[in-house]
C-alpha positions as a printed Julia matrix, in Angstrom:
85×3 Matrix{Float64}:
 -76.53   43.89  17.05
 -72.8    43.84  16.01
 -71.71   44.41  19.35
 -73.45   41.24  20.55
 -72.1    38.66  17.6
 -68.9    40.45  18.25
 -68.89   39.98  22.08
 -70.09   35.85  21.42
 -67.1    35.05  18.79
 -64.9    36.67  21.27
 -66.5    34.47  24.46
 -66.26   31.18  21.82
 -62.7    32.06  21.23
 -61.98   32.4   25.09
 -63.68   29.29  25.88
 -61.83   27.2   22.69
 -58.04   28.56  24.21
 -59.15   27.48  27.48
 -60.52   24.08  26.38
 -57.13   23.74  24.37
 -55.34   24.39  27.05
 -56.78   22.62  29.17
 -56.2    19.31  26.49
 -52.98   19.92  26.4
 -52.49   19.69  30.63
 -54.2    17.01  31.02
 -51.79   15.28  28.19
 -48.86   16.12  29.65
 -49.72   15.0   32.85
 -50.54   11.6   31.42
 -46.93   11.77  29.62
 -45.4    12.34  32.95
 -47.64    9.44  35.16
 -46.56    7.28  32.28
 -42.88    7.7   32.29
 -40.57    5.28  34.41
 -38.89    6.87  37.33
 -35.16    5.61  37.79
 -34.08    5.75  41.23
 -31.94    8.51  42.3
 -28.1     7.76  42.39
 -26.2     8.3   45.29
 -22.69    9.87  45.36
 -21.12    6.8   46.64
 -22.62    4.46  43.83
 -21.27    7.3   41.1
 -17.7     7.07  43.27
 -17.92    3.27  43.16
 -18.68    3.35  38.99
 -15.73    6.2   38.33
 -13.42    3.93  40.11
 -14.35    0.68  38.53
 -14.33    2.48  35.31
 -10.87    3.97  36.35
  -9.07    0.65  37.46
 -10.66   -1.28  34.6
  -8.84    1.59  32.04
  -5.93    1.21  33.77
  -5.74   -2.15  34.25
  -6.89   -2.99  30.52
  -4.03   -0.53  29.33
  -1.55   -1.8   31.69
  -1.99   -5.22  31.0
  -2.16   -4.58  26.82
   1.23   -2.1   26.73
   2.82   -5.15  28.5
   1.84   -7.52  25.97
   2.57   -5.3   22.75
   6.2    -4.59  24.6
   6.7    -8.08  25.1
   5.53   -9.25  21.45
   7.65   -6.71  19.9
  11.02   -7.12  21.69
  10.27  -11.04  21.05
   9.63  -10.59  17.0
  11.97   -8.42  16.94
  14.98  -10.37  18.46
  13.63  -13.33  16.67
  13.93  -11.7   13.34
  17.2    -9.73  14.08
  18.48  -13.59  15.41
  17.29  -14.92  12.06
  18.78  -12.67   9.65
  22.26  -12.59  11.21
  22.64  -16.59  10.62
């Protein structure tokens, strides 16, 4: 008699890890049909974006170490003008 209520809660237990498991595929598969997919870039669009990115940088650092060269000599020669007087 022990054998057999042994050999059931051992079949229940079988049949509970296979239900789980079972849950939990079937949830992750939902997950995944429910995510957005992004389309795929291609190696020229990356290219295109790094050097965009690269001559924007340059560009923005160019352009803004010309100004702060350009406001400095000025402030300075106007206040080296204005204390000599």
């Amino acid at each position: 008699m022990e054998l057999r209520s042994r050999e059931t809660k051992e079949t229940n237990v079988t049949i509970q890890k296979k239900s789980l498991i079972s849950a939990l595929n079937t949830t992750k598969k939902a997950i995944v049909a429910s995510t957005p997919v992004q389309p795929a870039s291609s190696a020229s669009e990356v290219r295109s974006s790094a050097r965009g990115t690269t001559r924007g940088t340059t560009r923005g650092t160019t352009r803004g170490t010309t100004r702060g060269t350009t406001r400095g000599t000025t402030r300075g020669t106007t206040r080296g003008t204005t204390r000599a007087v």
